[in-house]
FITI-691375 format. One record per residue: residue in one letter; z negated, x, y negated of N, C-alpha, C in turn. Coordinates in steps of 0.05 Angstrom, whole numbers, always signed. Layout:
# residues N
A,Z,X,Y,Z,X,Y,Z,X,Y
...
END
This chain:
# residues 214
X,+3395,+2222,+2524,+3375,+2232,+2543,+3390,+2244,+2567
X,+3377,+2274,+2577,+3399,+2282,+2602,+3383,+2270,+2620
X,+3396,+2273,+2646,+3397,+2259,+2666,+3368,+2258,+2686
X,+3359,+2289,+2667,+3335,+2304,+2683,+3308,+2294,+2670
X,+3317,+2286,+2643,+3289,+2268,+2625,+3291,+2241,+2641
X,+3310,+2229,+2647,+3311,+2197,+2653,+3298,+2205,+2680
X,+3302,+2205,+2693,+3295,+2219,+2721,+3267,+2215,+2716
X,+3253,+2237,+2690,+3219,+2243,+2690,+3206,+2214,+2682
X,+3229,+2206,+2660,+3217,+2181,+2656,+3211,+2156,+2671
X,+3225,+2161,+2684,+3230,+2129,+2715,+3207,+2145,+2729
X,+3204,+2165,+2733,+3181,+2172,+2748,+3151,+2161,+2732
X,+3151,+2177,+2710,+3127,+2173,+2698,+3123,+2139,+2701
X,+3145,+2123,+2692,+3145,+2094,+2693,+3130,+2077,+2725
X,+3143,+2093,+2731,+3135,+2083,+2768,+3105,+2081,+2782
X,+3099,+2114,+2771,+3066,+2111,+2769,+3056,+2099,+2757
X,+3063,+2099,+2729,+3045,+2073,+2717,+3046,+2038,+2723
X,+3061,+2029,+2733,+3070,+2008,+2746,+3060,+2002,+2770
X,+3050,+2025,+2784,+3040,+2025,+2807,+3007,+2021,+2804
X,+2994,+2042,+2780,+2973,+2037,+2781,+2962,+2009,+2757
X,+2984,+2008,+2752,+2966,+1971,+2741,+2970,+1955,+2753
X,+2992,+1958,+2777,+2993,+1939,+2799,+2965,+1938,+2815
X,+2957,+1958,+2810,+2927,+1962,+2836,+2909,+1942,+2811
X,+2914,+1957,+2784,+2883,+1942,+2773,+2890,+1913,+2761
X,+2918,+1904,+2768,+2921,+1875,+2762,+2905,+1855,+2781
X,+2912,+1869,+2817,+2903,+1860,+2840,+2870,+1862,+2841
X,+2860,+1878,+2827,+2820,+1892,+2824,+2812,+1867,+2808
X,+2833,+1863,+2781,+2821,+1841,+2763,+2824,+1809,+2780
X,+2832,+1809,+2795,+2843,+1779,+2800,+2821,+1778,+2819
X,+2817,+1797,+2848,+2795,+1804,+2856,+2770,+1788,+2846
X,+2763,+1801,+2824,+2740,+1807,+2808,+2735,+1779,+2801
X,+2754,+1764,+2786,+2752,+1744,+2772,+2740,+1719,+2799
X,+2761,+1723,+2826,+2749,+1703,+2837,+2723,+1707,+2848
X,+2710,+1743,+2860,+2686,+1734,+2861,+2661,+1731,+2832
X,+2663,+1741,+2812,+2648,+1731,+2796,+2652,+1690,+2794
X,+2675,+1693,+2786,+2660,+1653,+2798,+2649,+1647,+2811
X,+2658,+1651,+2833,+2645,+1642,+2861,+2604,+1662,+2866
X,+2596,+1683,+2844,+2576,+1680,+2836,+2563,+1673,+2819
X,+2574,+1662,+2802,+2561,+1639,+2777,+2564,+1614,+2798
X,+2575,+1601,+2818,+2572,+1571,+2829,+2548,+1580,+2841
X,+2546,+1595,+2855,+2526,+1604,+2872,+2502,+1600,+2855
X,+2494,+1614,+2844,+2471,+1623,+2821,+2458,+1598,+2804
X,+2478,+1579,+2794,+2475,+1549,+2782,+2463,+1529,+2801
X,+2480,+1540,+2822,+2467,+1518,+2845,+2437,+1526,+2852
X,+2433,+1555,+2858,+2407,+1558,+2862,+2392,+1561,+2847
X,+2399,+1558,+2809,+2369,+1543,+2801,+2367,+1515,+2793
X,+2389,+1502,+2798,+2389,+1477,+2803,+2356,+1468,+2826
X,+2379,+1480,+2849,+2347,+1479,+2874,+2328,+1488,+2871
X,+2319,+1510,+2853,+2291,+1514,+2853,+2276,+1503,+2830
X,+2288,+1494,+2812,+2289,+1461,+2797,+2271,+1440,+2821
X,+2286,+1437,+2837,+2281,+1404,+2855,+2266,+1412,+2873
X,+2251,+1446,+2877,+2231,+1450,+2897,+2251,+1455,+2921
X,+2268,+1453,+2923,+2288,+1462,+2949,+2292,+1492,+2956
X,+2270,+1503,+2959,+2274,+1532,+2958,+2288,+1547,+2981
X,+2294,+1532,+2998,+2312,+1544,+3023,+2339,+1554,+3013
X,+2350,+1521,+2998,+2382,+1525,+2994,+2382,+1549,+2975
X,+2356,+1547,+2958,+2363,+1568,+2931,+2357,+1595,+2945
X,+2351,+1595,+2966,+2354,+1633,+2979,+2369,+1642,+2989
X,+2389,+1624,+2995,+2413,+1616,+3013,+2436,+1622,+2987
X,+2443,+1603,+2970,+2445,+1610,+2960,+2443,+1643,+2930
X,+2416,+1644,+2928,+2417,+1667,+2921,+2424,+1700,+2941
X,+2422,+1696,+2962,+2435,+1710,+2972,+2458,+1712,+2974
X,+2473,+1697,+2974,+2501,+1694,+2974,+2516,+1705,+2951
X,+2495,+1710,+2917,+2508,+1711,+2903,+2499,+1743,+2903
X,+2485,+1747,+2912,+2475,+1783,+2918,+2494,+1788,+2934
X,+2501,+1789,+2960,+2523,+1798,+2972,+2550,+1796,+2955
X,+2550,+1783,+2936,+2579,+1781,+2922,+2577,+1796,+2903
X,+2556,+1804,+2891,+2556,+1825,+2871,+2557,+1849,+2879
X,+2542,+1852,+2907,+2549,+1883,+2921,+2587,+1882,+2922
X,+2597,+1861,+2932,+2624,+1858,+2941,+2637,+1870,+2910
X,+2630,+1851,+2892,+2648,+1860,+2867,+2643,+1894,+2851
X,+2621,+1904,+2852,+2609,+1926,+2859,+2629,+1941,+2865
X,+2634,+1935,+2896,+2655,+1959,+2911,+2675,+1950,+2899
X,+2686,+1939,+2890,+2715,+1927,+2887,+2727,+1939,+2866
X,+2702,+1947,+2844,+2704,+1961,+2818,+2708,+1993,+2818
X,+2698,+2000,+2844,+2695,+2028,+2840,+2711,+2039,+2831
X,+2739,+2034,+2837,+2764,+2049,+2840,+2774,+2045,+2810
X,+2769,+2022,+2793,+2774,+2005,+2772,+2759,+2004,+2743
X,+2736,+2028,+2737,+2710,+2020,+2728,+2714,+2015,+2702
X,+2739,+2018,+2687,+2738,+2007,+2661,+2736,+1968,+2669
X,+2744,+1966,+2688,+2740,+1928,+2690,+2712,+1919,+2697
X,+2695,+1942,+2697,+2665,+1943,+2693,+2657,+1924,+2677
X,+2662,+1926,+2647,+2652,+1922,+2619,+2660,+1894,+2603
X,+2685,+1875,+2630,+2701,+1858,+2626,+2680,+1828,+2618
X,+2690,+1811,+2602,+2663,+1788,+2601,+2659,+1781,+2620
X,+2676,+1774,+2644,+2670,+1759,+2660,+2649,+1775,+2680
X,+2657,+1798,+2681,+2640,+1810,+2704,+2606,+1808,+2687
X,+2606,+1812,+2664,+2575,+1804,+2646,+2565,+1779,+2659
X,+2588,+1759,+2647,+2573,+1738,+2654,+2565,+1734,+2682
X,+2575,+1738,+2703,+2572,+1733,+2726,+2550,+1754,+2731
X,+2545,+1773,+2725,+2518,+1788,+2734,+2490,+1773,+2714
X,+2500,+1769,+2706,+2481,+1750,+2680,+2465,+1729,+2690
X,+2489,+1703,+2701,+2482,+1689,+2720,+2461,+1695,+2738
X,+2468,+1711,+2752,+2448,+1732,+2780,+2430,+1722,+2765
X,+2421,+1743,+2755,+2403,+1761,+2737,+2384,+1737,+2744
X,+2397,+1716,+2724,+2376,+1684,+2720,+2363,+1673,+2732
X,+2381,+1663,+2758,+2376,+1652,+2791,+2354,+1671,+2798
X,+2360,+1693,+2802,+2333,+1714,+2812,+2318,+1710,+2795
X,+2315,+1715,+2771,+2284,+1719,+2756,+2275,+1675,+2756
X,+2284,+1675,+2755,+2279,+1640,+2758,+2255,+1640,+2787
X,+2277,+1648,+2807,+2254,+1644,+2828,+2233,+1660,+2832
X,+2236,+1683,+2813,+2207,+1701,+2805,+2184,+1684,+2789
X,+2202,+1674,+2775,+2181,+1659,+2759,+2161,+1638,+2764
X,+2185,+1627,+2783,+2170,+1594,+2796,+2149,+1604,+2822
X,+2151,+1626,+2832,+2138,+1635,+2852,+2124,+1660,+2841
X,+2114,+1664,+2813,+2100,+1681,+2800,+2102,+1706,+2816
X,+2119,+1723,+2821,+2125,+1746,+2836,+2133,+1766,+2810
X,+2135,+1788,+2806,+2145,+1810,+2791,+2182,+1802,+2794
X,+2188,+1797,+2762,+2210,+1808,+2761,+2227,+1823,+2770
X,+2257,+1825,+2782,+2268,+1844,+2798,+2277,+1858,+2774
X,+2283,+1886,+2777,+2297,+1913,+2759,+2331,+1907,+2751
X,+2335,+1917,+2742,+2371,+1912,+2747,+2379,+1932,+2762
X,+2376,+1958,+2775,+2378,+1977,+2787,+2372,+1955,+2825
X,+2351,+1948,+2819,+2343,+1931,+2844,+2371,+1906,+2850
X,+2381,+1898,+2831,+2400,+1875,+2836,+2420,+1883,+2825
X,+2431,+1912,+2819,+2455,+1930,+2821,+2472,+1911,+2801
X,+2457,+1901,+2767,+2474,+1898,+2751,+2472,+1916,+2724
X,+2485,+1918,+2701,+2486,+1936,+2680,+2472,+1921,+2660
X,+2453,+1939,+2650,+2429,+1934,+2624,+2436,+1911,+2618
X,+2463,+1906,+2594,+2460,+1892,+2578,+2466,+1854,+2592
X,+2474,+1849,+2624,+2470,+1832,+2640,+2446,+1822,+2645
X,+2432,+1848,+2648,+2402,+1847,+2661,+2376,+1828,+2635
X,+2382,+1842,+2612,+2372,+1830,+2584,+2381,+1801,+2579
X,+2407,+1797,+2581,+2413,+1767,+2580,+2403,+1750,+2601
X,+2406,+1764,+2619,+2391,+1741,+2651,+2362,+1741,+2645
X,+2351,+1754,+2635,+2323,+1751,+2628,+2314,+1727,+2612
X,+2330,+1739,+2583,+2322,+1710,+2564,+2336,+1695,+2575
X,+2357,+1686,+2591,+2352,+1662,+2602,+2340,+1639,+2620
X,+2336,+1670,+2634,+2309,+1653,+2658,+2289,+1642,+2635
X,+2281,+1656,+2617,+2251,+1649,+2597,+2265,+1620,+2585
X,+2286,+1617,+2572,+2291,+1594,+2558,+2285,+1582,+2591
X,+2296,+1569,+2614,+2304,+1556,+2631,+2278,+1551,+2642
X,+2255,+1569,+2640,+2230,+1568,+2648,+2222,+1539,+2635
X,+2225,+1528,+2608,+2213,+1509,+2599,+2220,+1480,+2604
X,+2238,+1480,+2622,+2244,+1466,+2641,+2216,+1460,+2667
X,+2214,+1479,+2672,+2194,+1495,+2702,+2172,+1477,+2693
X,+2174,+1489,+2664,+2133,+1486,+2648,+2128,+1456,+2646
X,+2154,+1444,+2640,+2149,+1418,+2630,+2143,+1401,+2661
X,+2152,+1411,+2681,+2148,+1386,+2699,+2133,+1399,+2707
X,+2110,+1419,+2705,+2082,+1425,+2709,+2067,+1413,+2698
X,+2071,+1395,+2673,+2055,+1389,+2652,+2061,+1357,+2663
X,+2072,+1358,+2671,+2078,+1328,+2678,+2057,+1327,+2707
X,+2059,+1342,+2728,+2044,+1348,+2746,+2010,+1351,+2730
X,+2009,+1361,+2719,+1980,+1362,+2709,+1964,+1389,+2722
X,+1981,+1407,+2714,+1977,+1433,+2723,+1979,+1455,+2694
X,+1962,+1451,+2682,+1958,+1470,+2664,+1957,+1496,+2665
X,+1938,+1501,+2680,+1937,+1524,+2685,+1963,+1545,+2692
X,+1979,+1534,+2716,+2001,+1547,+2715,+2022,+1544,+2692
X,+2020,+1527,+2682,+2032,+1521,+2656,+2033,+1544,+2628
X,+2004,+1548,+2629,+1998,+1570,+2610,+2015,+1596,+2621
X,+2008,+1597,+2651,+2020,+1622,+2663,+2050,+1628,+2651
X,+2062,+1607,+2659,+2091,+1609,+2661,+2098,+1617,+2618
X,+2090,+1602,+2606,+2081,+1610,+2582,+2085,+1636,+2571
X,+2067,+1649,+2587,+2055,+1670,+2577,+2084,+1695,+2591
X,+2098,+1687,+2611,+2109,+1704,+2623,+2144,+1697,+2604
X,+2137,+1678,+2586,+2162,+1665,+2573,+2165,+1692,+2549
X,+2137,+1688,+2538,+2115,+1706,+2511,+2121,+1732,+2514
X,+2127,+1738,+2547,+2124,+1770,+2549,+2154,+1775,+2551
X,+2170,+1765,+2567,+2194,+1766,+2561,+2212,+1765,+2548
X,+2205,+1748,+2520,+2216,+1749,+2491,+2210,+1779,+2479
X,+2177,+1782,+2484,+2178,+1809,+2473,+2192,+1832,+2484
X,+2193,+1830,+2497,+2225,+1849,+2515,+2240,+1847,+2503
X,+2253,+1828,+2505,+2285,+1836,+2497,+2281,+1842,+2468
X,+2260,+1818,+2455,+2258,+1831,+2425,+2261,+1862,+2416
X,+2244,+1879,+2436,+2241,+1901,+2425,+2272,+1919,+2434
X,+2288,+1909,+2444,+2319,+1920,+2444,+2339,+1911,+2425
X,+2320,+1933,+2397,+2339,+1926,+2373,+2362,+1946,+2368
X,+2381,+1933,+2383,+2408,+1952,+2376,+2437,+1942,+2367
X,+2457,+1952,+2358,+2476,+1942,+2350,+2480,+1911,+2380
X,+2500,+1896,+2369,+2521,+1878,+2383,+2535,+1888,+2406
X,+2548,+1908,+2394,+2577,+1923,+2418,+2556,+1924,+2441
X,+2526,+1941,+2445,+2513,+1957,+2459,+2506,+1938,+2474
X,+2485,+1908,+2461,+2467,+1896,+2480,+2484,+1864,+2485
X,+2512,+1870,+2479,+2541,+1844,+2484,+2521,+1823,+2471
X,+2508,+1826,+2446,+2500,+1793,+2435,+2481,+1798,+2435
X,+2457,+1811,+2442,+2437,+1802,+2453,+2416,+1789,+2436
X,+2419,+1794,+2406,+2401,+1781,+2385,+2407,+1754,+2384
X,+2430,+1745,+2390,+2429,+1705,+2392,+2414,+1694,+2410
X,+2421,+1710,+2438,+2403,+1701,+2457,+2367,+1711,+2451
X,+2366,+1719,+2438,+2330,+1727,+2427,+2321,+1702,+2413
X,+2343,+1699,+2386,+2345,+1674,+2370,+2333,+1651,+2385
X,+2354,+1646,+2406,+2354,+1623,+2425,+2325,+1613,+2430
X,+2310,+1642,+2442,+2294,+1641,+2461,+2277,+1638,+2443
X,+2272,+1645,+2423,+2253,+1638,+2404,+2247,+1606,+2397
X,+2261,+1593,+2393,+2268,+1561,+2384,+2252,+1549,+2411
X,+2263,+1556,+2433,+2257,+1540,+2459,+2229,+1551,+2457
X,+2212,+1575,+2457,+2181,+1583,+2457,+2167,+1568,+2446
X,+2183,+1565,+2416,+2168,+1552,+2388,+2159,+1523,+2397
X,+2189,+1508,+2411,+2185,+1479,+2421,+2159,+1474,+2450
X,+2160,+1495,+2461,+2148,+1493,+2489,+2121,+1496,+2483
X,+2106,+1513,+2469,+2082,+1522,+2458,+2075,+1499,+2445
X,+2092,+1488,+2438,+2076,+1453,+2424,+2075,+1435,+2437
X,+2092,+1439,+2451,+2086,+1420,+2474,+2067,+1410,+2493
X,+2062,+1447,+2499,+2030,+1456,+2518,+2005,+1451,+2502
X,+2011,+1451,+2478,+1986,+1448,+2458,+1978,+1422,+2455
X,+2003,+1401,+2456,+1996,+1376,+2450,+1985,+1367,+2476
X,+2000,+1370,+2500,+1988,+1363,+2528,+1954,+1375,+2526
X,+1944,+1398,+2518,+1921,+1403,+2528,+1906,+1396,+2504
X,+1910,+1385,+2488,+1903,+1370,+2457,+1885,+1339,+2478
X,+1916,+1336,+2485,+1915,+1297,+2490,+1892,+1293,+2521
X,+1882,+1323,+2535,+1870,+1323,+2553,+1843,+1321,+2544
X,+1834,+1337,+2517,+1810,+1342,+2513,+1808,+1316,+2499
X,+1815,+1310,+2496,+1815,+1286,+2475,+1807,+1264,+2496
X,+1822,+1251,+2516,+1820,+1240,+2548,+1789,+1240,+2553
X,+1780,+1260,+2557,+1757,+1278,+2570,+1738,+1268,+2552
X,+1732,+1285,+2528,+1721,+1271,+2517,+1715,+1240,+2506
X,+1734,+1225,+2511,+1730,+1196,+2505,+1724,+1181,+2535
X,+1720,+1187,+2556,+1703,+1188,+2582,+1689,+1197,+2589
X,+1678,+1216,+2574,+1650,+1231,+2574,+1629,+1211,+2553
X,+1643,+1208,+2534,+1633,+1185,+2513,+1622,+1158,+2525
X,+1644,+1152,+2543,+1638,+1115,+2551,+1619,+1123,+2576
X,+1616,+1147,+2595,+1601,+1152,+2604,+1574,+1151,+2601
X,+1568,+1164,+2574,+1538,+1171,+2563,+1537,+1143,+2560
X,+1548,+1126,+2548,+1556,+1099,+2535,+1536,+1078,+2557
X,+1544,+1089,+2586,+1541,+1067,+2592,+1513,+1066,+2606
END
C-alpha cells in the first residue's frame, strides 16, 4: 500500500471511529433514560392500582418528559430508534397512560399525542387491556358493576384493535402474542363478571323470595 492509500485509509478509519463514538455515547444515553422510564411508568400503575393518583401523575409525567428527552437524543442517531429497549420503554408509557385513561374513563391518548412509534403504541394498548382486569376485579369486589361492565367493554374494544392489525412479526415487533395474551385474560375476566352478576341475581332474588315469604 503507498503511503497516499494508508494516509486515505487512517482517514476513512478516523471518521468512522469518531462517528460510533457519538452513537456508542446516544446508545448508553438511551439505555439509561428508557429505564429510568419503565421505573417511572411501573410505579405509576402500581399507584393508580392503590387509588394514589397524585404520585401516578407525578410520576407519569416524569416518564413523558423522558421520552421527549430520549426523542431528542435520537435525532442525530435514528437507526437506535428501532432498538428493543427504546420499544419497550415507549411501551411501558404507552400502558401507564392508557391505564389512567381507563381508570378515569377518559379517551385513550394517540401515539402521535405521547410521541411514541405504532408498533409501541399497539403493545401499550393490549397491555393496559390485560392490566385493566386487575382495575375490574377490585370493582367487582367494590360492588360496582356497572363500571365493571364499562371497563369490560373498553378491554372488548381494544382487543378488537389490535386484532384487526394483521401483519407480519418484523412490522408489529410480536404483536399477535400480545393479542393471544389478551385474549386468555378477556376469556377469564368475562367469567368472572358473569359469575359476579349471576351470584347477584341469584342474592336478589332469594330476598325478594323471603320477603314475599314473610
Amino acid at each position: 500500500m503507498t503511503p497516499q492509500a494508508s494516509s486515505a485509509l487512517s482517514e476513512i478509519a478516523n471518521g468512522l471511529r469518531s462517528s460510533m463514538e457519538s452513537t456508542h455515547r446516544t446508545r448508553e444515553q438511551a439505555l439509561h433514560i428508557s429505564r429510568e422510564v419503565i421505573q417511572n411508568s411501573s410505579r405509576a400503575i402500581r399507584e393508580l392500582h392503590r387509588k394514589e393518583f397524585n404520585a401516578a401523575d407525578a410520576h407519569i409525567t416524569d416518564a413523558n418528559m423522558l421520552i421527549s428527552k430520549l426523542r431528542d437524543a435520537l435525532q442525530k442517531h435514528p437507526e437506535l430508534s428501532y432498538a428493543g429497549y427504546v420499544h419497550d420503554c415507549q411501551k411501558e408509557y404507552v400502558e401507564a397512560e392508557c391505564m389512567r385513561a381507563i381508570i378515569h374513563e377518559h379517551a385513550l391518548p394517540s401515539p402521535k399525542s405521547l410521541g411514541v412509534e405504532p408498533p409501541a403504541w399497539l403493545h401499550g394498548i393490549a397491555e393496559a387491556a390485560s392490566e385493566s382486569r386487575r382495575h375490574l376485579l377490585d370493582l367487582l369486589r367494590e360492588g360496582d358493576l356497572e363500571r365493571g361492565e364499562r371497563v369490560l367493554h373498553t378491554m372488548d374494544t381494544i382487543f378488537d384493535t389490535v386484532l384487526s392489525f394483521d401483519f407480519p412479526d418484523p412490522v408489529t415487533c410480536g404483536l399477535r402474542r400480545a393479542t393471544d395474551s389478551l385474549r386468555a385474560v378477556l376469556e377469564r375476566t368475562r367469567a368472572d363478571l358473569t359469575l359476579t352478576q349471576t351470584q347477584i341475581r341469584l342474592e336478589r332474588a332469594l330476598l325478594k323470595k323471603e320477603g314475599t315469604a314473610k
